[in-house]
C-alpha positions in Angstrom: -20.0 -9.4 -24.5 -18.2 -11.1 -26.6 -16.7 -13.9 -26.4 -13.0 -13.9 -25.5 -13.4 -10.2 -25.1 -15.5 -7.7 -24.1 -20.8 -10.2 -27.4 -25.5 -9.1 -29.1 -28.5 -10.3 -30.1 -30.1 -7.1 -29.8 -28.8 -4.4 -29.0 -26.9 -5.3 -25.7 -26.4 -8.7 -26.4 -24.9 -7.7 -29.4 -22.6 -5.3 -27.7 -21.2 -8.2 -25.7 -20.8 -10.0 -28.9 -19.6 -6.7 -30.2 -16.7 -6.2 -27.5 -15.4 -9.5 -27.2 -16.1 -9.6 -31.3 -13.9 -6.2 -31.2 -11.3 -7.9 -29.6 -11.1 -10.5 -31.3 -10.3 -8.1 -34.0 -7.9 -6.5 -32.3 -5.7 -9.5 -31.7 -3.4 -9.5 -28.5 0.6 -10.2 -28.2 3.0 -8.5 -25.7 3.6 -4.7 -26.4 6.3 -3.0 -27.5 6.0 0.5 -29.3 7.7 1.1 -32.9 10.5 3.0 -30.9 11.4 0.2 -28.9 11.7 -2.3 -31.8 15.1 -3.4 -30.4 15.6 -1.8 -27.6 14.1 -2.2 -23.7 11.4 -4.2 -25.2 13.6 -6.6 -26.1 15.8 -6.9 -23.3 12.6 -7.9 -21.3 12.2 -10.9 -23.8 8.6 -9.7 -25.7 7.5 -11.5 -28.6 8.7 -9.3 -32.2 10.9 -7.2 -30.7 14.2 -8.7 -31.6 16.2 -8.1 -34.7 15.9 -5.2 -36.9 13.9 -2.3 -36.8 10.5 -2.8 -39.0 10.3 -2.0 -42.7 8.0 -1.6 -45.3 6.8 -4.6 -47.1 5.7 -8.0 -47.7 2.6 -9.6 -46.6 0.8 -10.3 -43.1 -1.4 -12.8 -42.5 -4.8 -12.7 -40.5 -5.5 -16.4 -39.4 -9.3 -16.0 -37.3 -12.1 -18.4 -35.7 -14.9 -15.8 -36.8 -15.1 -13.9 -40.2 -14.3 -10.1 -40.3 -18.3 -9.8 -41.2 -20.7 -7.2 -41.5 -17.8 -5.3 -42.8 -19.5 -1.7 -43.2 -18.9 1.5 -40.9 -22.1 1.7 -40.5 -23.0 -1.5 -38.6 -19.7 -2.6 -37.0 -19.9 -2.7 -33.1 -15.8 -2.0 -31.9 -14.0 -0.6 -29.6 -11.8 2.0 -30.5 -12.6 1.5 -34.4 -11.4 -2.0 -34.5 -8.4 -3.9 -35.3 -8.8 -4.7 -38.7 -11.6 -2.0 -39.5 -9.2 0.8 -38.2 -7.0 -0.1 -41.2 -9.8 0.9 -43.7 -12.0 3.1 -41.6 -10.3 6.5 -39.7 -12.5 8.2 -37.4 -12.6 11.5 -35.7 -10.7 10.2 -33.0 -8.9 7.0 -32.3 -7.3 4.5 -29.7 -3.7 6.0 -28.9 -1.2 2.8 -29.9 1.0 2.4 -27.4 1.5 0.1 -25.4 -0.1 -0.9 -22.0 -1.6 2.0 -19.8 -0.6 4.9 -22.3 -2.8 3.1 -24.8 -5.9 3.6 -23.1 -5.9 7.1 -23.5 -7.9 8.5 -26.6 -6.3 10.5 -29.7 -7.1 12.5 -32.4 -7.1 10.7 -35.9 -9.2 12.4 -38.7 -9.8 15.6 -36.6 -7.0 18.4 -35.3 -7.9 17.6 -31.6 -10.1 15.5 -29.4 -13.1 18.2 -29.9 -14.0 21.3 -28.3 -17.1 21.5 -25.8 -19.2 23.7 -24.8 -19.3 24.8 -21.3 -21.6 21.9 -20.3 -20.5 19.3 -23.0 -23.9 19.2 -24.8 -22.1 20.7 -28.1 -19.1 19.7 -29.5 -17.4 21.2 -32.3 -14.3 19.1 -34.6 -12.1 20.5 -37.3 -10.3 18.4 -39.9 -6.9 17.7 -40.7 -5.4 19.1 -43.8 -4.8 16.7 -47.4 -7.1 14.4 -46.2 -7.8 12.0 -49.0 -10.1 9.0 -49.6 -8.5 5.8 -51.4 -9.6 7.5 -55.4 -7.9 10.5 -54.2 -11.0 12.6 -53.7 -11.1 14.9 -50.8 -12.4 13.6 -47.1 -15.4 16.7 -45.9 -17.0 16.8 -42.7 -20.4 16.5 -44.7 -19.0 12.9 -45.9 -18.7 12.2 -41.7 -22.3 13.5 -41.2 -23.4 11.2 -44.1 -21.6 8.4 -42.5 -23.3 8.5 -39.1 -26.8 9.3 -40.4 -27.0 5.9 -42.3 -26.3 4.3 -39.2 -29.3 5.0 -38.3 -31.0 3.7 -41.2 -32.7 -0.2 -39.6 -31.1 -2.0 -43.0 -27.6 -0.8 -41.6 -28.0 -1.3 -38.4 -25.7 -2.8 -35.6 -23.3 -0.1 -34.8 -22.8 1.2 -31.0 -26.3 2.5 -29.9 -24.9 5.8 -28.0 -25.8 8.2 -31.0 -29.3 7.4 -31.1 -29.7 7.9 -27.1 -27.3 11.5 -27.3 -27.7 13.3 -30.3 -30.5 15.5 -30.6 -33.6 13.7 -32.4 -31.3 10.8 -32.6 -34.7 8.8 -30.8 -36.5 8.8 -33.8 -34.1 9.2 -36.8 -35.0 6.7 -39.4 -31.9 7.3 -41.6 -30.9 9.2 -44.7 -32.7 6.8 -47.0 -36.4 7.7 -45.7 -35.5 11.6 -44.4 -36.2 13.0 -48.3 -32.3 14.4 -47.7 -33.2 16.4 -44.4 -30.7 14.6 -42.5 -30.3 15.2 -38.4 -30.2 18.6 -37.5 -28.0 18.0 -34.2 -25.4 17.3 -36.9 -24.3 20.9 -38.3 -21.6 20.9 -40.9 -20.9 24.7 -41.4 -18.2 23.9 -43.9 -16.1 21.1 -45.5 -13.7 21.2 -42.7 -15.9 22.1 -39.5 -18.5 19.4 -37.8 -20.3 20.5 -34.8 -22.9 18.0 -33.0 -25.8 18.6 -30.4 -26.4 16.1 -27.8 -29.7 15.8 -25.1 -27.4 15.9 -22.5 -24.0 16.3 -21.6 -21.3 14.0 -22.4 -17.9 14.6 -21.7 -16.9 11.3 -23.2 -17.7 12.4 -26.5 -14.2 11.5 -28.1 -14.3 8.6 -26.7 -17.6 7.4 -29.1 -15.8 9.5 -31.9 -13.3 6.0 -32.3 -16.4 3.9 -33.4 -16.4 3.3 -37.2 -19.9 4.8 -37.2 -17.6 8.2 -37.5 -16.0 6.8 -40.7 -16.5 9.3 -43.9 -18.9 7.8 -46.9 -19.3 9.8 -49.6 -23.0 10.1 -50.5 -22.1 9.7 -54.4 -20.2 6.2 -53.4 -23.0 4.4 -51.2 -24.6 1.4 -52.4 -26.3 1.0 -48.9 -26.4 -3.1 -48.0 -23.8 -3.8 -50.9 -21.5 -1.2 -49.5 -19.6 -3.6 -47.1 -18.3 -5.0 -50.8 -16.3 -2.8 -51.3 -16.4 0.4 -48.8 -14.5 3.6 -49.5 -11.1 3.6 -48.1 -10.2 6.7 -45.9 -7.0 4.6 -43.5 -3.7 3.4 -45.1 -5.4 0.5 -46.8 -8.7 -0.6 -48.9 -10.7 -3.6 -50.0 -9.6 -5.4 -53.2 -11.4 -8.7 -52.1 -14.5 -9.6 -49.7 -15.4 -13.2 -50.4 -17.8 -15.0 -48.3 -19.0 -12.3 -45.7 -15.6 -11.4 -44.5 -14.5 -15.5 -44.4 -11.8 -14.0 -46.7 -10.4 -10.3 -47.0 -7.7 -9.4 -48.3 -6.5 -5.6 -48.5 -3.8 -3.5 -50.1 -2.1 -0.3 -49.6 -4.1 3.5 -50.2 -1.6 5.2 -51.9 -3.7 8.0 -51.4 -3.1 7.7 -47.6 -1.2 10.1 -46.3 1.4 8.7 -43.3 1.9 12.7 -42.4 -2.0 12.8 -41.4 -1.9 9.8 -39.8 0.1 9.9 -36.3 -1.4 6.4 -35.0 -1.1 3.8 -37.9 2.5 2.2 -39.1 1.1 0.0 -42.3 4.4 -1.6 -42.2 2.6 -4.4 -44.9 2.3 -3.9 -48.4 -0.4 -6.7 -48.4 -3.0 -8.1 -45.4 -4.5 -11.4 -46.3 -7.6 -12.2 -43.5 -8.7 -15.5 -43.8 -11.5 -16.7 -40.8 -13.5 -19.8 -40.4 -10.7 -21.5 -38.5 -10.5 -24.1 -36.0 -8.9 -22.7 -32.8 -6.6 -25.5 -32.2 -5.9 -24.9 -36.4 -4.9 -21.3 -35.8 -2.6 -22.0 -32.8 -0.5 -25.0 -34.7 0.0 -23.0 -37.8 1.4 -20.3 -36.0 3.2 -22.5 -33.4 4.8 -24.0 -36.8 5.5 -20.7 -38.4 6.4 -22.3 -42.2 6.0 -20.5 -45.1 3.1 -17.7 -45.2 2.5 -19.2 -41.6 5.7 -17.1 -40.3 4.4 -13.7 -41.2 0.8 -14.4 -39.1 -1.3 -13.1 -36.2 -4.4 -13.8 -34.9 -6.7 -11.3 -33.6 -9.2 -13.8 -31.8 -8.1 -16.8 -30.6 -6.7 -16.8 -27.5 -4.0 -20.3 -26.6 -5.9 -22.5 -23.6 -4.0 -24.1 -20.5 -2.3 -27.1 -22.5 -0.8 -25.4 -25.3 0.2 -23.3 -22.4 1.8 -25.5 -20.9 3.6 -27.1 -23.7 4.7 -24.1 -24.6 6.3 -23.3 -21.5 8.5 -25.8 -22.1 9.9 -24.1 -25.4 11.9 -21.0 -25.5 11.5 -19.8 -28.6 7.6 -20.2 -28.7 7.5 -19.2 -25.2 9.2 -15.5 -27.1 6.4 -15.5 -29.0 4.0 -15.4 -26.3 2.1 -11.5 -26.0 -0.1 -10.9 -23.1 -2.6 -8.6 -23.2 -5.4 -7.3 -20.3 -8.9 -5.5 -21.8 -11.5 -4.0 -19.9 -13.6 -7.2 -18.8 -15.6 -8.9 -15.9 -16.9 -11.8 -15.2 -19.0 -12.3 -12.1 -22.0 -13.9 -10.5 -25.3 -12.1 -11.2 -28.2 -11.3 -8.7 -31.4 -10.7 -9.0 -33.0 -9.3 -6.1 -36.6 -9.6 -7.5 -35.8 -13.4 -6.9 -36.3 -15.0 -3.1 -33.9 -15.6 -1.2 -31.7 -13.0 -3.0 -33.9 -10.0 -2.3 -32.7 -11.0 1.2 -28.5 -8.6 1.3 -27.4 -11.1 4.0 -27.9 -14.2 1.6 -25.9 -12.3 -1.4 -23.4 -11.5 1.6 -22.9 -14.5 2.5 -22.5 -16.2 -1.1 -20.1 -13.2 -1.8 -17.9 -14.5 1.5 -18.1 -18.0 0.2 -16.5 -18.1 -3.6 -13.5 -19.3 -3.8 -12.0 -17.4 -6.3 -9.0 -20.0 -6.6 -11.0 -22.7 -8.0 -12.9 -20.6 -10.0 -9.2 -19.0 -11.5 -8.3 -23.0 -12.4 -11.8 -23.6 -13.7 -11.5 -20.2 -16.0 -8.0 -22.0 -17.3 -5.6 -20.9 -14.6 -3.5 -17.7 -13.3 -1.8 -17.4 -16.7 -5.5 -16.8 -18.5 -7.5 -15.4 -15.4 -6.8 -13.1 -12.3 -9.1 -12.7 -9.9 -11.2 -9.8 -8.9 -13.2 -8.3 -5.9 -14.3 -4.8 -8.1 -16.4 -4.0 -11.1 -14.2 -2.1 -12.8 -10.9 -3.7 -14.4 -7.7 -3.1 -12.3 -6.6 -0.3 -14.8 -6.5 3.5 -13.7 -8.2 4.2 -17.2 -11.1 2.8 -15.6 -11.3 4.6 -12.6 -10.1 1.3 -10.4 -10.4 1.8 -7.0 -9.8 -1.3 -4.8 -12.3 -2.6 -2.2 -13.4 -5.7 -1.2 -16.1 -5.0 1.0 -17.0 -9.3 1.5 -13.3 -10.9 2.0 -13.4 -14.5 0.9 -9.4 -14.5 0.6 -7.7 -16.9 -2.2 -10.4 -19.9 -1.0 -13.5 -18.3 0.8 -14.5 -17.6 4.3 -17.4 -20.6 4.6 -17.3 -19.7 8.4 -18.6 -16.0 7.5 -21.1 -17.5 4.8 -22.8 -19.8 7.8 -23.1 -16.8 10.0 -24.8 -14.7 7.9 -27.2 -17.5 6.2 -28.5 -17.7 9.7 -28.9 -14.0 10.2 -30.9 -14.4 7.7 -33.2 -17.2 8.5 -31.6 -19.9 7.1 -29.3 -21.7 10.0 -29.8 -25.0 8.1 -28.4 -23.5 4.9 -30.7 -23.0 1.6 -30.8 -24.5 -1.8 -30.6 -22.5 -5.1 -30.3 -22.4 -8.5 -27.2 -21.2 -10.9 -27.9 -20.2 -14.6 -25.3 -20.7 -16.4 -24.0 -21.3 -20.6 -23.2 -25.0 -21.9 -20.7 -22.9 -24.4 -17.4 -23.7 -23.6 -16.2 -19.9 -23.2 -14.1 -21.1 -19.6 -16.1 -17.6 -18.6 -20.0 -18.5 -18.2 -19.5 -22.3 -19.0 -20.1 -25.7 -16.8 -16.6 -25.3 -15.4 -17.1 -22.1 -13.4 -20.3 -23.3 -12.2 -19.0 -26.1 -11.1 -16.5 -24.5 -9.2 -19.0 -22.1 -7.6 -21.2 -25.0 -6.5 -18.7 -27.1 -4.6 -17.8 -23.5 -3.0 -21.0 -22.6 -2.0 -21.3 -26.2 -0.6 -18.7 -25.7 2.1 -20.7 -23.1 3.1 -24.1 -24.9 3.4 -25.5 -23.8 0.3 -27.1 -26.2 -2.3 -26.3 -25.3 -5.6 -28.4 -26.9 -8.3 -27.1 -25.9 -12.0 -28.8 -25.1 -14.8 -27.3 -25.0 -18.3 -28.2 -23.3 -21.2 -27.5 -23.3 -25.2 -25.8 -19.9 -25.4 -28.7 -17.9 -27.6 -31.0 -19.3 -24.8 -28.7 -18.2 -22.1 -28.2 -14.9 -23.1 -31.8 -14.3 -23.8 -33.0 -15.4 -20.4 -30.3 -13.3 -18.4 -31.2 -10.3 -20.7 -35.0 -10.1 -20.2 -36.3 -8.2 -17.1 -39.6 -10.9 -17.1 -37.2 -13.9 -16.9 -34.3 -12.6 -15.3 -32.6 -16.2 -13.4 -32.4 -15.1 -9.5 -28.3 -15.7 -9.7 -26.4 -16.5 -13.3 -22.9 -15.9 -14.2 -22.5 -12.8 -16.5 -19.7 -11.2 -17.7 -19.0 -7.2 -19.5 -16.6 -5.5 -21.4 -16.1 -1.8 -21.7 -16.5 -0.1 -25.2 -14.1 2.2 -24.2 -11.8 2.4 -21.1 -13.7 4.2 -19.0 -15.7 3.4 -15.7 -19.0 5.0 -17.8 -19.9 2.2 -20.3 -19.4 -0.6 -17.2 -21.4 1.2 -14.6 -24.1 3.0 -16.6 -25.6 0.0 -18.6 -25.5 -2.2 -15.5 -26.3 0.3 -12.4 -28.3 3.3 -14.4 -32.4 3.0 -13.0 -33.3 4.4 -16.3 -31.3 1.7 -18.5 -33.7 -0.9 -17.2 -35.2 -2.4 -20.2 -38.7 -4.0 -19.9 -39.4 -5.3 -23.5 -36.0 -6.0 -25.1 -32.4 -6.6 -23.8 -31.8 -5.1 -20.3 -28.3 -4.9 -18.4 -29.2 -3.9 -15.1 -29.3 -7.1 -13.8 -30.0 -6.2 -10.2 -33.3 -3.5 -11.7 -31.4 -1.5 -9.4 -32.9 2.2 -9.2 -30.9 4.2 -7.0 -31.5 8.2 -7.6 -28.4 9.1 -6.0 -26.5 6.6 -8.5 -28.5 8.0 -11.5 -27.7 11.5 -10.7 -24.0 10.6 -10.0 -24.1 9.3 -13.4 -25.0 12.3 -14.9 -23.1 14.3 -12.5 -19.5 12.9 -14.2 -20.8 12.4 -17.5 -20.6 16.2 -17.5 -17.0 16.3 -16.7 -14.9 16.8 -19.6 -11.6 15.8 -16.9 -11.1 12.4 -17.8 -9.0 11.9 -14.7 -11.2 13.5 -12.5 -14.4 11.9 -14.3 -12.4 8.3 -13.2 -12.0 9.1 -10.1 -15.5 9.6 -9.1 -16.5 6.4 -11.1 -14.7 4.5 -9.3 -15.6 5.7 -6.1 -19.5 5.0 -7.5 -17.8 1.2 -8.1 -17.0 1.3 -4.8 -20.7 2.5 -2.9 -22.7 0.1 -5.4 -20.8 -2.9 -4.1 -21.3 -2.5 -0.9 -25.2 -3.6 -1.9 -23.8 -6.7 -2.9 -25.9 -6.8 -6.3 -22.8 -9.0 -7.8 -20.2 -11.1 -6.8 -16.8 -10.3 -8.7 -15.0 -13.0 -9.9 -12.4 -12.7 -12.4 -10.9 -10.1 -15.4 -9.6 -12.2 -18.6 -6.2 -12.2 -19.4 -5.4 -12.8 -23.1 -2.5 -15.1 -24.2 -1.7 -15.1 -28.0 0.8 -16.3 -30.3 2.5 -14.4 -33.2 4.4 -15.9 -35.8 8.2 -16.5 -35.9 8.9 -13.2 -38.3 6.6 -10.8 -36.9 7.8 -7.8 -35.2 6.8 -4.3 -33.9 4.1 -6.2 -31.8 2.1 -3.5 -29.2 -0.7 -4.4 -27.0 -2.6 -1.3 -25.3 -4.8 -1.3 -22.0 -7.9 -0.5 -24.6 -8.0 -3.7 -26.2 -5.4 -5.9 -24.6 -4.4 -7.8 -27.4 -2.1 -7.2 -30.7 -2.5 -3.8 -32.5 -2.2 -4.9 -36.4 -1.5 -1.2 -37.3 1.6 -1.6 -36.0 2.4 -5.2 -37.0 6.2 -5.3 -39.2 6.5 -8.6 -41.5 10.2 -7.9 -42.3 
């Protein structure tokens, strides 16, 4: 999914780009809300939280492996609306930015509230804010939000979160306001400049939650210059696009003064100025801000995480040390089976592997406790997502190879068995050589022959994605595009999200009708907390089939520069919120 973070070649394999590629955006640091600039935060030693309370003023700096690209509402794939994005694009709703567990919950932004449904959540209705303004000082209309979503569907814009296409009404086979003769979608009704009402095929009760993605982002029809649009898109947050150059390699953006802070409960824009630049070496990034001189002192990153040995030599080092944030996003990594495959159409040989991982070695391989912790669920240790603990296959800290050997001859295999292990050559510390490696000498304790087979990333992904192909065990990973138990369990567990001629998710082809209609049963709920409850119960029944082996939820280490302050980091993306970032 992506990368460091929750990544997509088509339309899945995007989205895993897209979530890690979300993160990345979203940059990660230790959190401490605007009210506790100096106060508890502070006393518990997180980075930016010292000194004075923020101001207004000066200029931040974006230093990024991978260009802010694509750089359209239209075909951006984020979670929440971004990090960067969210400071040009406001949607209906939007991430809440506060730290940890509180900033996981979702928030109105453009809208008055989070929308109101109908009695089974097929219909739901949003009214706008008051003096809503776009960056020429033009008003901001409900018809400019339906524009905005229709072009996503146009194929020259596309890339965006899929969802609309499967829930609106007609979505299926919308081509797009540039071949519709000005029809538009009917499911979107915009009774008047203030008033949006939309018509799904089925109930959703997690409609805000999609509301965050920049596909929700007003365009004015007059302003559209369809692919060019991305140049120089129409401001509607607290900043706007004076310079694009090379794809998003460099951006640089400057205050809306048409933005107005009394709509806008979410954003700070301490900055007067944000200069991205992208195209970075890691190791580049991480010096420059370990340095902090000149521009370098007022810097972030919002993708590049520090690895074990600057780590470690930062441990050593107070000061850098209190500039350390940590950050947890909704992400797993885990084995993958694929019971289509012998012997893992057998349960008792995925039991048994499940009984033999030991998830120490594969914690050191994935760069250690301070960057990895391990995990025996699905779902992300975070009540947002429904987490309910179980670990139905006990392998403790370093694997129960004595179980493993009972149940490989239960199953026909007293001798042990030989397999194979599909795994990337990127070096991601997630799917790469180093996990595998550390799953094969566990498995060989246990009897079990592991022979590894390494892929060039595109390749990878495309064999783990495609039904026909599908490796009989592969490491895999998923992030959430939202924190919810709905976009982990559906795309991976839903019978009817089986894709046979493009990307497909449900690794195991499982097709359970009691797990389908459980699906649908919470996606009706409009109780968030309810709705988690049951999905993590769900989490909890799937693995008992033993279609996965959990191994391990990402934890994000990043550094900010020496003059940065105001630095939150919320359960949605784990890593630094840059609307909140104070240079001085």
């Amino acid at each position: 999914m992506h990368s460091v973070g929750p990544a997509r070649q088509s339309h899945r394999a995007r989205r895993v780009a897209a979530v890690a590629v979300s993160l990345v955006l979203a940059g990660g640091a230790a959190a401490c809300g605007p009210e506790d600039a100096t106060g508890k935060a502070a006393a518990e030693g997180k980075p930016g939280t010292a000194g004075a309370a923020p101001q207004k003023g000066g200029t931040l700096t974006v230093l990024n492996n991978e260009p802010q690209s694509d750089f359209d509402p239209a075909r951006l794939y984020t979670s929440g609306g971004g990090n960067v994005p969210s400071l040009v694009f406001r949607t209906l709703t939007t991430r809440n930015r506060e730290d940890g567990p509180a900033g996981a919950k979702v928030v109105p932004d453009l809208a008055t509230d989070l929308g109101k449904p109908n009695a089974d959540a097929t219909e739901w209705t949003y009214t706008l804010k008051d003096g809503l303004k776009y960056e020429d000082g033009s008003p901001i209309t409900t018809a400019d939000i339906k524009y905005g979503i229709e072009r996503s569907f146009a194929a020259e814009l596309s890339g965006g979160a899929p969802y609309l296409r499967d829930w609106l009404v007609g979505g299926e086979s919308y081509e797009g306001p540039y071949k519709d003769g000005g029809k538009g979608l009917d499911s979107i009704v915009v009774p008047d400049a203030r008033t949006i009402v939309f018509k799904l095929r089925k109930p959703e009760g997690e409609f805000p939650f999609l509301a965050t993605q920049t596909q929700f982002a007003p365009v004015p029809k007059s302003k559209d210059t369809g692919v060019k649009y991305e140049e120089h898109p129409v401001s509607s947050g607290p900043y706007k696009v004076v310079k694009n150059d090379g794809d998003g390699e460099h951006l640089t953006l400057e205050r809306n003064e048409h933005w107005d802070e009394k709509t806008d409960e979410e954003r700070k824009a301490y900055p007067d100025r944000i200069d991205v630049r992208s195209g970075l070496d890691a190791a580049v990034i991480n010096q420059r801000l370990t340095t902090s001189s000149g521009p370098d002192a007022a810097a972030v990153t919002t993708d590049t995480n520090l690895g074990p040995a600057e780590l470690a030599q930062i441990g050593g080092n107070e000061e850098l040390a209190s500039r350390v944030g940590t950050g947890h996003f909704g992400y797993i990594n885990y084995l993958a089976f694929n019971p289509k495959v012998a012997p893992f159409d057998n349960p008792k040989v995925r039991q048994a592997i499940s009984y033999a991982i030991n998830r120490t070695s594969v914690i050191n391989a994935a760069g250690g406790s301070a960057l990895a912790e391990p995990a025996t669920t699905f779902l992300p240790e975070r009540e947002a997502f429904g987490f309910t603990a179980y670990d139905h296959f006990p392998a403790g800290k370093t694997g129960n190879p004595e179980k493993a050997k009972e149940l490989l001859r239960e199953a026909g295999h007293p001798d042990g068995l030989t397999i194979t292990l599909t795994h990337s050559t990127a070096q991601n510390r997630q799917t790469s050589p180093e996990v595998a490696t550390a799953v094969q000498q566990a498995l060989a304790a246990a009897g079990i022959t592991v022979k590894l087979e390494g892929l060039e990333n595109n390749a990878f992904n495309e064999k783990r994605w495609d039904v026909k192909n599908t490796p009989g065990f592969f490491l895999s990973r998923w992030g959430a595009d939202w924190p919810s138990g709905a976009p982990f369990l559906a795309p991976i567990f839903d019978g009817r999200q089986i894709v046979t001629n493009g990307s497909n998710y449900n690794h195991a082809q499982l097709d359970d009708p009691a797990v389908n209609t459980e699906i649908d049963e919470i996606a009706k709920l409009t109780d968030l907390a309810a709705a988690g409850k049951r999905w993590g119960a769900l989490d909890k029944k799937i693995g008992e089939q033993a279609l996965d082996v959990p191994l391990f939820h990402p934890v994000y280490k990043r550094l900010v520069g020496k003059d940065v302050k105001n630095v939150v980091i919320s359960d949605w993306t784990g890593v630094l919120d840059i609307s909140q970032v104070s240079v001085k």
